[in-house]
C-alpha positions as CSV (number, residue, x, y, z in Angstrom):
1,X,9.4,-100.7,-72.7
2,X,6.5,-103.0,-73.6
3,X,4.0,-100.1,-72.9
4,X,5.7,-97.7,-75.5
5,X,8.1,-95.9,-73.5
6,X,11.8,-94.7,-75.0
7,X,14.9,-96.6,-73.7
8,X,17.0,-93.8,-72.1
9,X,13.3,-93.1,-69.7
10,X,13.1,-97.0,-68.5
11,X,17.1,-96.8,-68.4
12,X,16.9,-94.2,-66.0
13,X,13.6,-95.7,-64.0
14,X,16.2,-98.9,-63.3
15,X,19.6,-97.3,-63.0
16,X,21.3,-98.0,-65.5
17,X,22.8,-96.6,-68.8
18,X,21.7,-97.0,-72.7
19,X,24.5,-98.3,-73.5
20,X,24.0,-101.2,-70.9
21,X,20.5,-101.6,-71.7
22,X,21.7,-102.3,-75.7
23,X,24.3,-104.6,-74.9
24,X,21.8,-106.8,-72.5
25,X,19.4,-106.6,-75.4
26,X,22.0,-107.5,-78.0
27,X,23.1,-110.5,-75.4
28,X,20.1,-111.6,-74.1
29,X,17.3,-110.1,-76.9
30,X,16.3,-113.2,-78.2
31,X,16.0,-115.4,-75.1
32,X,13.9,-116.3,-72.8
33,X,14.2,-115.5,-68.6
34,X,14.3,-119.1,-68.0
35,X,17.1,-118.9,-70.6
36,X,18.5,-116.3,-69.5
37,X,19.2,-117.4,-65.8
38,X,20.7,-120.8,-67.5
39,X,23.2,-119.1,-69.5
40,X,24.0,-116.8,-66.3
41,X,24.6,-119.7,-64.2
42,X,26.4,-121.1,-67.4
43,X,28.7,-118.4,-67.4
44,X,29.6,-118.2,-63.8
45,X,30.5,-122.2,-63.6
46,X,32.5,-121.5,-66.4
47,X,34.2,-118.7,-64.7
48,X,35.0,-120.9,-61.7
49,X,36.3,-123.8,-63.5
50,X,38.6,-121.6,-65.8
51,X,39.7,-120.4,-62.3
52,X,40.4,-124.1,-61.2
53,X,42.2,-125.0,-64.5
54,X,44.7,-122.0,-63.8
55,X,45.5,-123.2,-60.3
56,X,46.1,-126.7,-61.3
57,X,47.9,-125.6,-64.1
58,X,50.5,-123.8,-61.4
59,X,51.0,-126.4,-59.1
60,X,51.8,-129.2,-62.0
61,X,54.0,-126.4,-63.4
62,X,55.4,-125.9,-59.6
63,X,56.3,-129.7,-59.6
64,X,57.8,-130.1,-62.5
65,X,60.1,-127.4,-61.8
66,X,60.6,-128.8,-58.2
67,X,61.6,-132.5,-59.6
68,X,63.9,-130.9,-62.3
69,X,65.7,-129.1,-60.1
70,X,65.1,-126.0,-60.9
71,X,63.3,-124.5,-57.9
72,X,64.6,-122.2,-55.3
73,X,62.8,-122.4,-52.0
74,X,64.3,-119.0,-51.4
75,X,61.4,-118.1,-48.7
76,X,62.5,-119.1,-45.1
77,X,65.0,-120.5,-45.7
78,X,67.9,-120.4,-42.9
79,X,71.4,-119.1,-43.3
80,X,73.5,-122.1,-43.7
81,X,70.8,-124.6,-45.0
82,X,71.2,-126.0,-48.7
83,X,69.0,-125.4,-51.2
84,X,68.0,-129.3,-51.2
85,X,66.9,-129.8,-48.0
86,X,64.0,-131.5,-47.3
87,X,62.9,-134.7,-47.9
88,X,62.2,-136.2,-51.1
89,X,59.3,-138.6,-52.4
90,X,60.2,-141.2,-55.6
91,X,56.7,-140.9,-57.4
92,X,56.6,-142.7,-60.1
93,X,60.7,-142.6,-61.2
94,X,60.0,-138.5,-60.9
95,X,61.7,-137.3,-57.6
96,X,59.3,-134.3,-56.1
97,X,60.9,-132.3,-53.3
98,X,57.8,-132.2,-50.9
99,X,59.3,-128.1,-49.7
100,X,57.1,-127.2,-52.8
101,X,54.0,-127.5,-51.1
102,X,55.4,-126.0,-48.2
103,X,56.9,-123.1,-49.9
104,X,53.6,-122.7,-51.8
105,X,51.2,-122.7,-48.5
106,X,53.6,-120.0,-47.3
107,X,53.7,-117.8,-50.1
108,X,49.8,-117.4,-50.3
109,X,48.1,-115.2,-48.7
């Protein structure tokens, strides 16, 4: 592009269409490649601490449900065996049913 040619030519040379050769240049027009590999990086952190939040945000969802007693460790569960088993932990005057880690591990893949 610096040597005069049109966009949809150098968008061809690289494999890629015009449409994501304007949104690059509307995203990244005004900055530099050192900047631009910063905000990349940026960007993916972000991505990967958004995906930590969520997770967290489960199991302290998960435990709160499991010391109300509102969770059902339907998975495994044997014929005859009531829905309280297990053994519990006092933590901190909140009683946690320690299954919900158990149930959890064996639900994901």
């Amino acid at each position: 592009m610096a040597q005069g040619e049109k966009a949809g030519v150098v968008c061809k040379q690289i494999a890629v269409t015009e449409q994501t050769y304007y949104r690059w240049r509307k995203e990244y027009g005004g900055l530099r490649l050192d900047q631009a590999k910063r905000f990349k990086a940026l960007e993916k952190e972000n991505t990967r601490l958004k995906k930590r939040v969520a997770d967290l945000s489960l199991d302290n969802q998960m435990l709160k449900e499991a010391s109300s007693g509102n969770f059902q460790a339907g998975l495994g569960r044997m014929e005859g065996e009531s829905q309280t088993s297990g053994t519990a932990v006092e933590a901190g005057g909140v009683e946690c049913a320690v299954k919900a880690a158990e149930t959890k591990a064996a639900v994901a893949p």
